[in-house]
N, C-alpha and C positions, 0 to 999 in steps of 0.2 A: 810556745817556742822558747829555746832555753839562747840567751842570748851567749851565755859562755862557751855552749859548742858552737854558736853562729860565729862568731869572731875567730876561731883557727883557720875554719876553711875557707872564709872569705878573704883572710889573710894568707895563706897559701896559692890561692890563685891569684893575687893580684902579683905575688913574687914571682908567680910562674909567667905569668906574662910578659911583668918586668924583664927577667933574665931570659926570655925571647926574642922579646925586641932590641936589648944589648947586645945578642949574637950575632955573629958573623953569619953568614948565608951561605957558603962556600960552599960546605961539606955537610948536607944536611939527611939526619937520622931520623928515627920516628920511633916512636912504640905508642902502647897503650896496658893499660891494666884494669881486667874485670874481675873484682871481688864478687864472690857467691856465695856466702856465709865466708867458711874459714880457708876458702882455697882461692888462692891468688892465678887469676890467666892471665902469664904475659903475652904481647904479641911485637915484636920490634924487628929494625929491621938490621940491626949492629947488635951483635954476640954483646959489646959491653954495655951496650945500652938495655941490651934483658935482665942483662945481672944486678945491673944498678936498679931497674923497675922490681925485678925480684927482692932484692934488699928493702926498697923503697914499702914495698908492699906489708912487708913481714913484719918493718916497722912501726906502718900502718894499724896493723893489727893489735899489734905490740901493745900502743897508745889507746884502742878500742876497751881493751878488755882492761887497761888502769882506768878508764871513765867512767866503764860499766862498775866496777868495784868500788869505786868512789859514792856510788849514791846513797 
């Protein structure tokens, strides 16, 4: 196990959680994103919250294939 991809996404989720628990409750949205090779499925339940998982996603990818090229 490569500890330098361990440390991004472990550090990602603990921000994601962070910036959860910082939120307000009020107004609450949802989504999800399942990657399947190179296609992104959003699922959410706010129009900007797709686009932002869709962004989110592409950029995902984005950073995949500079890792893969880096070896």
């Amino acid at each position: 196990m490569d500890l330098g991809k361990l440390f991004p996404g472990l550090a990602l989720l603990f921000i994601g959680i962070a910036l959860i628990s910082l939120s307000s409750f009020q107004s609450i949205s949802y989504g999800a994103v399942v990657l399947i090779g190179p296609f992104p499925f959003v699922v959410s339940s706010d129009v900007g919250l797709a686009i932002f998982l869709l962004l989110l996603s592409v950029l995902i990818l984005i950073l995949i294939q500079i890792m893969r090229w880096g070896r």
